[in-house]
Each structure stands twice: as C-alpha cells, then as structure tokens.
C-alpha positions in Angstrom: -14.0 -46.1 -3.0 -12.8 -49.2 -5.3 -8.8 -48.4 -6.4 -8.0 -48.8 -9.6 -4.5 -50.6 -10.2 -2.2 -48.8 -13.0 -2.0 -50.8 -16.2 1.6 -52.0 -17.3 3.2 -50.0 -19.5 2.6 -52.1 -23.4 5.9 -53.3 -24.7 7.7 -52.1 -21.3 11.1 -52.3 -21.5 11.8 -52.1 -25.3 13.6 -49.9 -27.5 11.4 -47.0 -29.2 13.1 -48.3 -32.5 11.3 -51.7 -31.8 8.0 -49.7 -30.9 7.7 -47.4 -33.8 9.0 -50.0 -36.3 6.5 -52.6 -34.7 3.9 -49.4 -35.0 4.6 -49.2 -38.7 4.9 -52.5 -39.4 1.3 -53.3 -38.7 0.1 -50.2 -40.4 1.9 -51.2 -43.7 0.5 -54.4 -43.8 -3.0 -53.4 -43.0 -3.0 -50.5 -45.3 -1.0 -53.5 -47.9 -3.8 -55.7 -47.1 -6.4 -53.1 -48.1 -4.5 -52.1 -51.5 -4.5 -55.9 -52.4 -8.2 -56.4 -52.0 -9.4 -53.6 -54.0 -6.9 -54.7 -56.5 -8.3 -58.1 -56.0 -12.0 -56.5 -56.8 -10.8 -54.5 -59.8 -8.7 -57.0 -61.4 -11.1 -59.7 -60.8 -13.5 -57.7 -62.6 -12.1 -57.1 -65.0 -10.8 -60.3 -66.0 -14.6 -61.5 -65.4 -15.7 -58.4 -68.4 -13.0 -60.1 -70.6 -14.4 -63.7 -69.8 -18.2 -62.9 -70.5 -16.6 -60.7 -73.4 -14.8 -63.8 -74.9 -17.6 -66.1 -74.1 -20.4 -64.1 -76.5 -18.1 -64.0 -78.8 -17.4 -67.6 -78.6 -21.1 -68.2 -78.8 -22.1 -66.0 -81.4 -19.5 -67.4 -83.8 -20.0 -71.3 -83.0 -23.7 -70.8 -83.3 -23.2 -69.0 -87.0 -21.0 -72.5 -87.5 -23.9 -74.9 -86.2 -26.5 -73.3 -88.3 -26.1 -75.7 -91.3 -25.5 -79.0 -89.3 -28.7 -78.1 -86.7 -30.8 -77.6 -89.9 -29.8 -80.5 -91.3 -30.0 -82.3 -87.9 -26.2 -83.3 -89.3 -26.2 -84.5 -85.5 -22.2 -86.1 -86.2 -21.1 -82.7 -87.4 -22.5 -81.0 -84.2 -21.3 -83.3 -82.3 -17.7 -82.7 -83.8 -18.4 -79.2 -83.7 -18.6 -78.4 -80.0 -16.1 -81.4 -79.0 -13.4 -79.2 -80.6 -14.5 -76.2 -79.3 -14.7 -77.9 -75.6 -10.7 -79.2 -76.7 -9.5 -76.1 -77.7 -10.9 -73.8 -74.8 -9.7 -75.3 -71.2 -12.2 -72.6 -69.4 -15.6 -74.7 -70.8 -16.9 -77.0 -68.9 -20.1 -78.1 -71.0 -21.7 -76.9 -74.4 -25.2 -78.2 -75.3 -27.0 -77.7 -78.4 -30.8 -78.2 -79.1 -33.4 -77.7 -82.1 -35.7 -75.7 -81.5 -38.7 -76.1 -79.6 -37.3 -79.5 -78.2 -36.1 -79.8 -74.7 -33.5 -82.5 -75.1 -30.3 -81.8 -76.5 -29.1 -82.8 -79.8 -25.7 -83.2 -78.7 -23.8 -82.3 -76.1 -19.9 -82.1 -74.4 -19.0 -82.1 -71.1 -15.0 -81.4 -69.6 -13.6 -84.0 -67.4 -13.3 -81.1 -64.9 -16.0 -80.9 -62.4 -18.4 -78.3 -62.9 -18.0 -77.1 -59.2 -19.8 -74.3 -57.6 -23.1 -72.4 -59.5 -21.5 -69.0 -58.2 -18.5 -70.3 -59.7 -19.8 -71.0 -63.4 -21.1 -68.7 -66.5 -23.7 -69.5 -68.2 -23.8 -68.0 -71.9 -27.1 -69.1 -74.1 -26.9 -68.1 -78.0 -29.7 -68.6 -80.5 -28.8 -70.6 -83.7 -30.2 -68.9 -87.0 -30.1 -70.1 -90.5 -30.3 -67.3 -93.4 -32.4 -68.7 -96.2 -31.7 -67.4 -99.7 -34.8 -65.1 -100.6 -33.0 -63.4 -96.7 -35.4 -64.6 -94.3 -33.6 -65.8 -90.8 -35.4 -68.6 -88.7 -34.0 -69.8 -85.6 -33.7 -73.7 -85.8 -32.1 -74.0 -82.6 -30.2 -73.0 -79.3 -26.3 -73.1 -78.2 -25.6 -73.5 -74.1 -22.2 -73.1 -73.2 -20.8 -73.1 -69.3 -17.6 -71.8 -68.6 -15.5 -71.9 -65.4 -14.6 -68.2 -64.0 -11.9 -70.1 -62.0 -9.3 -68.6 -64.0 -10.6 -65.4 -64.0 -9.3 -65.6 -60.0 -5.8 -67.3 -61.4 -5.8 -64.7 -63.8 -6.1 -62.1 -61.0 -3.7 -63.7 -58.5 -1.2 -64.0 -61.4 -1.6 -59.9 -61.8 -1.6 -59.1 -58.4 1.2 -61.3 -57.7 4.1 -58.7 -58.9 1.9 -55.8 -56.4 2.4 -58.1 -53.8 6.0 -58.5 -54.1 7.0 -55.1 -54.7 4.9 -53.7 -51.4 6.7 -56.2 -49.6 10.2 -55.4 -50.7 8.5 -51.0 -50.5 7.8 -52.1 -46.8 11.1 -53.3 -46.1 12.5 -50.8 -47.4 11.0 -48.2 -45.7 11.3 -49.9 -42.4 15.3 -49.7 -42.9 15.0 -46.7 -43.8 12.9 -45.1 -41.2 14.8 -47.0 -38.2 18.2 -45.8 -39.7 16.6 -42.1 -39.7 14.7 -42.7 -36.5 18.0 -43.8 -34.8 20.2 -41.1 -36.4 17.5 -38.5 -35.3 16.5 -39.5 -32.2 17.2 -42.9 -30.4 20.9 -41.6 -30.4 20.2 -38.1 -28.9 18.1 -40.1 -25.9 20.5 -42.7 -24.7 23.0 -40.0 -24.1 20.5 -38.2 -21.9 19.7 -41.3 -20.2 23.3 -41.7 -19.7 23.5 -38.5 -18.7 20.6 -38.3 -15.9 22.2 -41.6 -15.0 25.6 -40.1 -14.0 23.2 -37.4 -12.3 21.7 -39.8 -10.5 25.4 -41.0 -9.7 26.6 -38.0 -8.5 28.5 -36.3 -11.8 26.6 -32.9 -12.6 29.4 -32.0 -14.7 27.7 -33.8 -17.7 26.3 -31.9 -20.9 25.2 -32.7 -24.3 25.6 -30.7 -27.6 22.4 -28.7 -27.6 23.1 -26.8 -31.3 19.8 -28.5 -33.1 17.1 -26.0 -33.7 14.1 -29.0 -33.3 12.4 -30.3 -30.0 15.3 -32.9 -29.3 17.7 -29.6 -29.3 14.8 -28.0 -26.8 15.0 -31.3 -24.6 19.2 -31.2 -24.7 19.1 -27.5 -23.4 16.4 -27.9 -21.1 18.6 -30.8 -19.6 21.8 -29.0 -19.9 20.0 -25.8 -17.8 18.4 -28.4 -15.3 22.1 -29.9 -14.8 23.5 -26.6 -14.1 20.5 -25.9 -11.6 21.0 -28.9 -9.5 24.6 -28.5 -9.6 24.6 -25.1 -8.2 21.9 -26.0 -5.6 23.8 -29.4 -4.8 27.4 -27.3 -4.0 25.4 -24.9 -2.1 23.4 -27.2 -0.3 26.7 -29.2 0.7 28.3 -26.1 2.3 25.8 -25.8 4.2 25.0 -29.4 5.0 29.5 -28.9 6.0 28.6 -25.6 8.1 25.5 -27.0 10.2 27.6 -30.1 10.5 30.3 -28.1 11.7 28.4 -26.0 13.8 26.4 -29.5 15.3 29.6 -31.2 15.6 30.9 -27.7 18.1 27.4 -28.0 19.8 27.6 -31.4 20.5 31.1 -31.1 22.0 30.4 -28.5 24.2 27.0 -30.8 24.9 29.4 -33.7 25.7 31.9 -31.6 27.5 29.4 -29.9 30.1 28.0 -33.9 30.6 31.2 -35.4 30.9 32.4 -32.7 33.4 28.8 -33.3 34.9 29.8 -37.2 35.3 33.0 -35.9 37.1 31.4 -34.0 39.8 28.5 -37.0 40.2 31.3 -39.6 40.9 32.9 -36.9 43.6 29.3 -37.8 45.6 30.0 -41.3 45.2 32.5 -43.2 48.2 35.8 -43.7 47.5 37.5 -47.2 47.6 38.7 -46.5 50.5 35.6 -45.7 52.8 34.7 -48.8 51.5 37.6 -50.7 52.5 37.6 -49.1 56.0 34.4 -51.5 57.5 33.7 -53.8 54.6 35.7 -56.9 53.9 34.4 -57.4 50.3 32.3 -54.9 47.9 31.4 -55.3 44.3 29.5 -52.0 42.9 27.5 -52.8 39.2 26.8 -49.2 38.0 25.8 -48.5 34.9 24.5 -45.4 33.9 21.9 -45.6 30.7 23.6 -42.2 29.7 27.3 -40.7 30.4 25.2 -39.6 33.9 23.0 -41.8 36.2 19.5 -41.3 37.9 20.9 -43.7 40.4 23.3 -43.6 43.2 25.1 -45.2 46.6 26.5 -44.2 49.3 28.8 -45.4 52.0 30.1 -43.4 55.4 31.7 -44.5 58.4 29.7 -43.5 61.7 31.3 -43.7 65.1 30.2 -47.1 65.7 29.8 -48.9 62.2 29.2 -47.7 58.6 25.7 -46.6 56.2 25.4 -48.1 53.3 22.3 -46.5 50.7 20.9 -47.2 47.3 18.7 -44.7 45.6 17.1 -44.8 42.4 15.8 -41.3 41.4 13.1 -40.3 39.0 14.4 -40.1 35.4 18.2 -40.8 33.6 20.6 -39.0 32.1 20.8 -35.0 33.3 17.6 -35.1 34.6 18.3 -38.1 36.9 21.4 -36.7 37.8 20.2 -33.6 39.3 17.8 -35.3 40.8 20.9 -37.5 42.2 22.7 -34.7 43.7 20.1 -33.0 45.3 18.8 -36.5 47.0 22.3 -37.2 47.9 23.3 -33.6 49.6 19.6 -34.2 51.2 20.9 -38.1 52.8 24.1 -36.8 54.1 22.1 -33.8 56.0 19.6 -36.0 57.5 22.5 -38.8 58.9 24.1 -35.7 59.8 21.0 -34.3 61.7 19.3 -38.0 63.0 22.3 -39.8 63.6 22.1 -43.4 61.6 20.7 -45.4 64.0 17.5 -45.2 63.0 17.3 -45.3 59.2 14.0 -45.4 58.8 13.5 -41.7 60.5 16.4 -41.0 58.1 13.7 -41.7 55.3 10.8 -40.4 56.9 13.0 -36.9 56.6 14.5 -37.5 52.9 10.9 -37.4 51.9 10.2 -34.7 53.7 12.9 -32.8 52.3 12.3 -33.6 48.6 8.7 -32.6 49.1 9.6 -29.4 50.6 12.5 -28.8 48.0 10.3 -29.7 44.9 6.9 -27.8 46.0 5.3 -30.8 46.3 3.4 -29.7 49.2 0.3 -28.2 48.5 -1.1 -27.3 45.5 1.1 -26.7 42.7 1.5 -23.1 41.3 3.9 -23.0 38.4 4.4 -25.9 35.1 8.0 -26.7 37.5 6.1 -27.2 40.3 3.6 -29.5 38.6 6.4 -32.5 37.7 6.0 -35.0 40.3 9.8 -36.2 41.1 11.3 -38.2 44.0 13.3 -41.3 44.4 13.2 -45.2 46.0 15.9 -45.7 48.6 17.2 -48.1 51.0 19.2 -48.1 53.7 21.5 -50.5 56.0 23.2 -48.9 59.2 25.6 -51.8 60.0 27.3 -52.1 63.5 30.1 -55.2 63.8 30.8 -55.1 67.2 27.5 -55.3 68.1 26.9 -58.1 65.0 23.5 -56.1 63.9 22.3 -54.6 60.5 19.2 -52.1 60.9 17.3 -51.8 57.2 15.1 -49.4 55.9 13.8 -49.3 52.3 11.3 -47.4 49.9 11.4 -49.8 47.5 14.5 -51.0 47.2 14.6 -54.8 48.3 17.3 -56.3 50.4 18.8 -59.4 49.3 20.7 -61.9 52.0 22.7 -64.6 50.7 23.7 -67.4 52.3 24.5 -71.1 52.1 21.1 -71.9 52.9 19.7 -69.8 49.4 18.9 -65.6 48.7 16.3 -64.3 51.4 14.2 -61.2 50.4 13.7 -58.6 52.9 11.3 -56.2 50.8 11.0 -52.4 51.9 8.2 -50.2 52.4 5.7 -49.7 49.2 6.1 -45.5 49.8 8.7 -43.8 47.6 10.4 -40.8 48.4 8.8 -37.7 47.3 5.9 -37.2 44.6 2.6 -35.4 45.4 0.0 -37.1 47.4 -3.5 -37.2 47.7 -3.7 -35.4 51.4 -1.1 -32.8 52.5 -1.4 -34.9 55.7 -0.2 -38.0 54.3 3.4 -38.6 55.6 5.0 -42.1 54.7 6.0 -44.4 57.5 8.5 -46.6 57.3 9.7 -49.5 58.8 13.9 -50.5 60.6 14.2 -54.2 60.4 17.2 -55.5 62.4 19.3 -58.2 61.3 21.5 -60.1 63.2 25.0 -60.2 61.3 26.6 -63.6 60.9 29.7 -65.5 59.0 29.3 -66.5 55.3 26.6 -63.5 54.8 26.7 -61.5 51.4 24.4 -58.3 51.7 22.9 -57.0 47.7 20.5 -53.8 47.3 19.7 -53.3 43.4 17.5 -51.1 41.8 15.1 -52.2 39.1 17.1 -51.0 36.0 18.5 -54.6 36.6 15.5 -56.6 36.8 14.0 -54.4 34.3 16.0 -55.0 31.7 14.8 -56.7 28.5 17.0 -59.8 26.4 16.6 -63.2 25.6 15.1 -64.7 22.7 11.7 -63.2 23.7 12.9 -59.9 25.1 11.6 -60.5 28.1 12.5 -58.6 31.5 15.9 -60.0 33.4 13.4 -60.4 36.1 14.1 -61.4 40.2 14.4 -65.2 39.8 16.8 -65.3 37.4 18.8 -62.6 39.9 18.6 -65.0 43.2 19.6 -68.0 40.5 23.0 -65.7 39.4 23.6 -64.6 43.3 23.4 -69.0 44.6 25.1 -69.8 41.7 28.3 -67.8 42.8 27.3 -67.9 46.8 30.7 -68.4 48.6 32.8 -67.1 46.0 34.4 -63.7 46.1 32.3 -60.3 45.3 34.4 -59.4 42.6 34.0 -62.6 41.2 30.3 -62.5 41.5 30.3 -59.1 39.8 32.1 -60.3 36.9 29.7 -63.0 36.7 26.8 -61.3 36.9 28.3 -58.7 34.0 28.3 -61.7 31.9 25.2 -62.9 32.9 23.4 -59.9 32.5 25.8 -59.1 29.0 24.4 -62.2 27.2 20.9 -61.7 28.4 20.9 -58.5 26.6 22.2 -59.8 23.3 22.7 -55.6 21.7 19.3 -54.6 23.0 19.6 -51.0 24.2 19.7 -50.4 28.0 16.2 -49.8 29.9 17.3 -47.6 32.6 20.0 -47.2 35.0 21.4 -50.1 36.6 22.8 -50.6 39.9 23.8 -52.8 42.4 25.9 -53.0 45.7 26.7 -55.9 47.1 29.1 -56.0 50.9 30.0 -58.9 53.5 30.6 -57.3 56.9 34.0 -57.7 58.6 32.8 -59.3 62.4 35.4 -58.8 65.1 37.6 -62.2 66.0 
C-alpha cells in the first residue's frame, strides 16, 4: 500500500498574529475588491444615464436651433452652429447635419480627439423640424452627434476614488485593531503556556498561570494548571520509587558482588601458590584473565616425587557457571594424579572424562532439563621429570607451544574434549602421551583459545595463532616476566576497548635441568 507523506504545516513557524492578520488581510481586500466593482457598475451607470440624458437634451435643443439655417440651406450658419457646440462640449467627438432625404451631410465637425473604440462611443440622432406659420411641422433635416463615454469612466473613477481610500485606511484600521485585541486576548495567554510546558519539559512542575477568565483560554489555563499538578505528583512519586528500587538494586547487587567476590577468593585457593611454582620451575609467567570477576579457566601446578604437573583447562562457559564447572574439574584432576600417579597423563585424562561424564549424567540418556546441558572442559597436561631431562604431554585440545632459538613448535593435543554426551555410550576418548626430551634455552606455553579468540584490530578480527608464535620469537631468550608484560601489551593494543570474548589464559615455564 502506497504511504502518503504528511504535508508541511502552511506558514510553519509563524506567529498566529501573522496568520490571522495575513487571514484577514486577504479577505478585506477580496471582499474591498468586490465592493469596488459593483460600485464601479452602479456608478458607471449612472454617469452613463446622465450622459445619454445630457446628450438628448443637447440634441433636441441644437436641432430646434438648426431648423431655420437647414431650411434655408444657410449652410455657413450650420456650419458655425455645431463648431460651437463641438468647442463648448469636450465629450463630442463629431456632429453631422443633413437635409432631408439626402445622404451627404451638409456640414459637419469632427474633434481632434480620436474617435476610438465603437463600444466606446454614443450615438445620439435627432430630427430637425421647422414649424410653419398656419402650425404645420415638416422635418427638413437630421442632426448626428457622437459623444465619447470615456469620461463617464473618469467620472466614475473620480467617485469611487474617496471609497477607495477610506476602505483602505477602514482596513488598516481594523487590522491594528484586531492584532492589538488578538494579542491582548490571546497570543499573550499562549506564550506563557508555551513557556510554561517548556519549563515542564525542563524539569520545573512548580509552574502555574492565572486561570480566573471565564472563556476557553481560562478552560485551557486550568486544564494546564490540573495537568501540571498531575505530572508533578506522579513525577515525585515515581522518583521515590525509581530511589527505593535503586536502593533496593544497589543492596542486591552488593550482596550479588559480595557472594562473587568471595566466590573469586575460594577459586584462587585451587590455584598454586608462587611458591609450588618456584619449587621445580626456574621461570613462570601466568596471563589469566577472567572475562568476569570468576573464570571458566584454570591451571594447575604440584610437585610429584620425581618432578612436577603442570595443567591447563578451559571449561564450558564464564563467569559462575565456568567457575563451578572449574572447581568441580579441578577437585576431579587432583583425585585422578592422586589415584594414577602422573606418569601417564594421558590415562590421567582418559579418567577426568570419565569422571565429568559420570558426575554430569552424561552417560546414558538424559532424564531431567539439568541433565540435558552438555558441559565438560579442554585440558592439557605436562608431567615434567629434570633429572631424567623428559616432559610427557597430553592434551584435549589445548596446544603445546615450544620455543626455542630455532622458532615456536606446535605440539597439538587430541581433537576429544573432556566430557559432553556422545553418540554411543561405548565411545570412550583416547588420548595420546608424547615425550619430550627437555633441553637448555626451552620456554614451554599452554593457552587456551580465549587468547586466540579474541577480536581487535582495525577489522576486529580474531588475535589468531600466528600473530601468537610472532609475539612468543619476538621475546624468545628474554625473561618470562618480560614476555608476559609484552604479550599484555601486545594483546592490550590489539583489543583497542573491544570487550573481552572469553576467558583468557596462558602459562608459560622453562624447566630447571640439573648441573
């Protein structure tokens, strides 16, 4: 269906004073303009009834005076005659005068005016008669004359010309008049309730006008007057209320933010201490950042009785979610190096998964809504032995990254993750220990993809892996906290104020060899 766009609003903007007297101005004159041509008409007329009135009686008299010359065919005396005539009356244009039963004229006089338009001219004929003395009359001849009705129309203009002027002065007048009253009245009473609803619209509902006048501009003042009191009332109520929820929001949200922060507390007990990591580890540089006051992700780092475990694990979800998720997983790791032993990580894995399956009732079909959110968690794992120079890895995931002077290899984990439903109740991941021999000049990272993930740049792209390995040569050979700082800067810039993707970790170690 075709839209219509509104018109704009004639003469938007103006004052109603400008409006109304613009209104009234063009009805005067039209209604002016109406007066002066009937005028016109009548006057006109009647200056034309005087004209023919005064030309018969010119007529009949000149033709009474022509009677004797015409029958004497005194031709100089006619002649004469009608010249004076045409000299003394400016409004003839020709007189003719013939005998009787002869076409041509006898004499004739014409003005030096032209005779102009037919429409424009009168043409007044008059027999000539001649009385004889036993009272017989006999017509001996015929009188023309032709007289101009242009100043039948000067006559009329000069007439009208007085109407004219005093309209024009009555329309004046009145305008004044009416904008004085119309502003008095009414333009006043407005602009103090615009001012008015413009302080409302400011904020002041205190505002009222005088509302004594018995007429619809005293209606519209105490209709305004009972609306300002109405959205006064409602505003004050409506603030102490807005000033109670707030209240009560702002006591929410700090027992919200209490119960997380005291929830961050008891997450970072789970996390090692500087000085397990001190105890096997000649350098460590930990990059976690949380998305939320509480992290989805977490590391670990034990001593064993013949080297240390170091684990990264990135668990489903952020914030409290991801955090109970976190210490579930992490009380799960501890129990199976406690039950396994670490040498063999990977079997370490094979029974986190089993666990979180187990724990989540994600074996078999699901029975409750809880049951049915599939949950689990990537992790990798490094049991590292010094004196026997050897690293054993095992990874869902989780990617491990070896520096060295040579460039950043990638030892990528297993594509299984740790938990979530699967197709067959059968299925059990395997995973895969891969041995590393431990040398000088080695730097060890395990990150999880909130890093990678992350969008910046000019294009908001993701971080992405290369630009990771280019960060970890970059700084290769110089110390971990140095890199970390670097990295923070790196990774700062990239995001440029974006808002953080997910949780971001990383853990990065050089191994202490014996001399």
């Amino acid at each position: 269906m075709k839209r219509h766009k509104p018109r704009a609003p004639i003469w938007r903007g103006g004052s109603l004073l400008a409006r109304v007297s613009a209104t009234m101005l063009v009805a005067t004159i039209a209604i002016g303009l109406v007066a002066v041509a009937l005028s016109a008409r009548i006057v006109g007329g009647q200056r034309h009834q005087d004209l023919l009135r005064r030309a018969e009686l010119v007529a009949a008299t000149q033709a009474d005076a022509l009677s004797g010359p015409v029958w004497e065919l005194d031709e100089r005396a006619v002649q004469g005659t009608i010249n004076a005539l045409l000299e003394r009356d400016a409004a003839i244009r020709a007189i003719a005068v013939f005998e009787a039963n002869r076409p041509a004229p006898l004499a004739r006089a014409a003005s030096s005016a032209p005779l102009g338009d037919p429409a424009d001219q009168l043409r007044i004929e008059r027999p000539i008669h001649l009385n004889s003395r036993d009272g017989r009359t006999e017509t001996v001849g015929r009188l023309e004359i032709v007289y101009s009705t242009a100043e039948v129309w000067r006559a009329t203009l000069d007439a009208l010309f007085p109407v004219v002027g005093l309209l024009l002065l009555s329309l004046l007048a009145a305008i004044g008049l009416l904008g004085v009253t119309l502003n008095r009245i009414i333009l006043r009473p407005l602009r103090r309730l615009t001012q008015l609803a413009r302080a409302m619209a400011r904020g002041d509902y205190g505002a009222r006008i005088d509302s004594a006048r018995g007429d619809e501009i005293g209606v519209l003042a105490d209709s305004f007057n009972r609306m300002a009191e109405t959205v006064q009332e409602h505003t004050q109520t409506l603030e102490t209320r807005v000033q109670e929820r707030t209240e009560a929001l702002a006591a929410t949200n700090r027992a919200i933010m209490d119960s997380i922060n005291y929830a961050q507390l008891i997450q970072s007990s789970i996390l090692p201490t500087p000085d397990s990591l001190d105890a096997g580890l000649s350098e460590h540089a930990i990059l976690w950042r949380p998305r939320d006051v509480v992290s989805g992700d977490f590391y670990l780092c034990r001593q064993t009785t013949n080297g240390f475990v170091i684990a990264v694990a990135d668990c489903t979800g952020h914030g409290v979610p991801g955090a109970f998720m976190t210490m579930t997983a992490s009380a799960m790791l501890n129990n199976a190096i406690d039950q396994f032993g670490p040498e063999d990580p990977a079997a370490i894995l094979a029974a986190v998964d089993a666990k979180v399956r187990t724990t989540l009732n994600q074996d078999g079909e699901a029975r409750t809504l809880a049951q049915r959110f599939d949950n689990g968690l990537d992790l990798a794992i490094c049991h590292v032995v010094p004196d026997e120079n050897r690293l054993t890895f095992a990874s869902a995931r989780i990617p491990l990254l070896i520096v060295t002077a040579e460039g950043v290899a990638e030892l990528r984990g297993d594509r299984e993750s740790l938990g979530y439903r699967r197709l067959s109740d059968t299925q059990s991941a395997r995973f895969t220990n891969h041995s590393i021999p431990l040398r000088s000049g080695q730097s060890f990272f395990l990150a999880t993809d909130g890093l990678t993930d992350q969008n910046g740049g000019d294009l908001g792209r993701r971080f992405g892996k290369q630009r990771l390995r280019d960060e970890l040569i970059h700084s290769q050979g110089k110390p971990l906290d140095l890199v970390k700082a670097m990295l923070e800067h790196t990774l700062d810039s990239f995001q440029n104020g974006r808002g953080q993707r997910d949780d971001i970790t990383l853990f990065g170690f050089r191994v202490r060899l014996p001399d």
